[in-house]
C-alpha positions as a printed NumPy array, in Angstrom:
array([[  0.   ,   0.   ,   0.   ],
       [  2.752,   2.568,   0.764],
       [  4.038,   2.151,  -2.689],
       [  0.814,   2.84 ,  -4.1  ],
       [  0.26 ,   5.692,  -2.   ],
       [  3.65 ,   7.071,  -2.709],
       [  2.746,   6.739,  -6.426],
       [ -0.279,   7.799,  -6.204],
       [  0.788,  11.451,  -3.998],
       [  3.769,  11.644,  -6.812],
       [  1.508,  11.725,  -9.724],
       [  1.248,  14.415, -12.585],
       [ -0.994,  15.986, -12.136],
       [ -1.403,  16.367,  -8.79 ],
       [ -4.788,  15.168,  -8.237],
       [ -4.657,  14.092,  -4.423],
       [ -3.219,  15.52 ,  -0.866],
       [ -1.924,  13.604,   1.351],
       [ -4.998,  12.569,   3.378],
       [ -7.   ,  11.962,  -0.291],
       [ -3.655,   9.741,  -1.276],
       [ -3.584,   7.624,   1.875],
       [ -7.622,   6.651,   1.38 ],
       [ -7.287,   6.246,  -2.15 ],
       [ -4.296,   3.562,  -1.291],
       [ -6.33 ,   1.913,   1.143],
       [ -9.497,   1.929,  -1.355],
       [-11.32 ,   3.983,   0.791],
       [-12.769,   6.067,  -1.801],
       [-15.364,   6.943,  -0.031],
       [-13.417,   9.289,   2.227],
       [-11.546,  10.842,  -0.874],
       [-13.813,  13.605,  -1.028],
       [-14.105,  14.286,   3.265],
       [-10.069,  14.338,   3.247],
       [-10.634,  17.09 ,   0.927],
       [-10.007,  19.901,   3.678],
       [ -7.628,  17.867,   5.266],
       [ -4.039,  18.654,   3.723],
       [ -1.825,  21.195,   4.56 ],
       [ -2.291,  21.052,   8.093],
       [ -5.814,  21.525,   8.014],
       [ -6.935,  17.946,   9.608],
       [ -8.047,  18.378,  13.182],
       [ -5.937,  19.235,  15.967],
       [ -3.203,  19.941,  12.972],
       [ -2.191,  16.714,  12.57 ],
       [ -0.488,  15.812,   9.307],
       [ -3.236,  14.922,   6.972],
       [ -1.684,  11.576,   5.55 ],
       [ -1.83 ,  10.546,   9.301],
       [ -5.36 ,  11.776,  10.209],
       [ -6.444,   9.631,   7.285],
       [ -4.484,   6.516,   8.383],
       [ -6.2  ,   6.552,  11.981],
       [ -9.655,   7.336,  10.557],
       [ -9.407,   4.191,   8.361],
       [ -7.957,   2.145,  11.454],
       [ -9.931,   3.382,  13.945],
       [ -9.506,   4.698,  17.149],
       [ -7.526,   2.127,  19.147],
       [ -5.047,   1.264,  15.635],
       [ -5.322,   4.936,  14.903],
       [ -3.427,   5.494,  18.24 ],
       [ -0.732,   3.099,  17.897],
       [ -0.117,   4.624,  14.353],
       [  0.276,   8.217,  15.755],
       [  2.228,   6.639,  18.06 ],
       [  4.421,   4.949,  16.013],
       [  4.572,   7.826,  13.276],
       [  5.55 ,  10.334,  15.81 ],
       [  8.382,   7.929,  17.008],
       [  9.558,   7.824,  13.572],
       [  9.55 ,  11.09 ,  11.922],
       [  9.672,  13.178,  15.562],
       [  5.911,  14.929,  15.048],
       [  2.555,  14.601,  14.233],
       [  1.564,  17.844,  13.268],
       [  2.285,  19.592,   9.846],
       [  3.519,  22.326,  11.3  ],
       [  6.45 ,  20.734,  13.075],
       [  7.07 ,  18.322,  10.558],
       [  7.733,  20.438,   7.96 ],
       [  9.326,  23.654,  10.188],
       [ 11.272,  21.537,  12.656],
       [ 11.412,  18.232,  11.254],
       [ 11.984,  18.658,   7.904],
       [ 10.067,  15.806,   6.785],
       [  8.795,  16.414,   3.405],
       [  5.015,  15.415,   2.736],
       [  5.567,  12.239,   0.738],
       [  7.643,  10.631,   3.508],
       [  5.037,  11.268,   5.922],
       [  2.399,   9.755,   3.24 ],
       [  4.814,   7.036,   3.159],
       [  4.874,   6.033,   6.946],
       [  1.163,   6.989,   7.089],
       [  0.326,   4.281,   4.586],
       [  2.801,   1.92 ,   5.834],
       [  1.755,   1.986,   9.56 ],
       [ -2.237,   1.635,   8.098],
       [ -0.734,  -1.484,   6.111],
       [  0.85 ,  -3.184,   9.227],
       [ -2.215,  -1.786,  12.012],
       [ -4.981,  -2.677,   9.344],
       [ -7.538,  -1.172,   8.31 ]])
C-alpha cells in the first residue's frame, strides 16, 4: 500500500493531498472527497493529513498506535512541526502513514 500511495501522492498531475492519497491507497474512496479539507495542516488538531487519514481508516484504538508509532519515527505529528522543525517532506510522511495503516490494518 505505501508504494501505491507514494505513487499515487507523486503523480502528474497532482490530483490528491496527502490525506485523499492515503484513502485512495487503502481503497477507501469513499473518504476521498471528506479528506478534501484535510491537507496542509488543516486535519483536526493539525495533525499531518496523511496521518489523520491513516487513523480514521484504522480506527480509534489502531489509529493510536499509528500516531504513536509515526511520531516515534519522523519526531511529530503535526504539519507544522514536521515540515518547520522536522523537515520531513510530505511524501515521507504519506509514506509512513500508509505503511503503519498497512501493518495496524484497516
Amino acid at each position: 500500500m505505501k508504494n501505491k500511495a507514494v505513487e499515487l501522492f507523486n503523480a502528474v498531475p497532482k490530483i490528491y493531498n496527502c490525506a485523499q492519497t492515503v484513502a485512495a491507497a487503502a481503497g477507501r474512496n469513499e473518504l476521498i472527497e471528506d479528506m478534501k479539507l484535510c491537507g496542509g495542516g488543516k486535519a483536526p488538531e493539525n495533525l499531518c493529513g496523511a496521518l489523520y487519514a491513516a487513523m480514521v481508516i484504522a480506527g480509534e484504538e489502531k489509529g493510536l498506535k499509528i500516531r504513536e508509532d509515526f511520531e516515534s519515527a519522523l519526531g511529530a505529528s503535526t504539519c507544522s512541526d514536521l515540515k518547520n522543525y522536522e523537515m520531513v517532506p510530505c511524501v515521507r510522511c504519506v509514506e509512513k502513514a500508509a505503511e503503519l495503516l498497512e501493518k495496524y490494518g484497516r
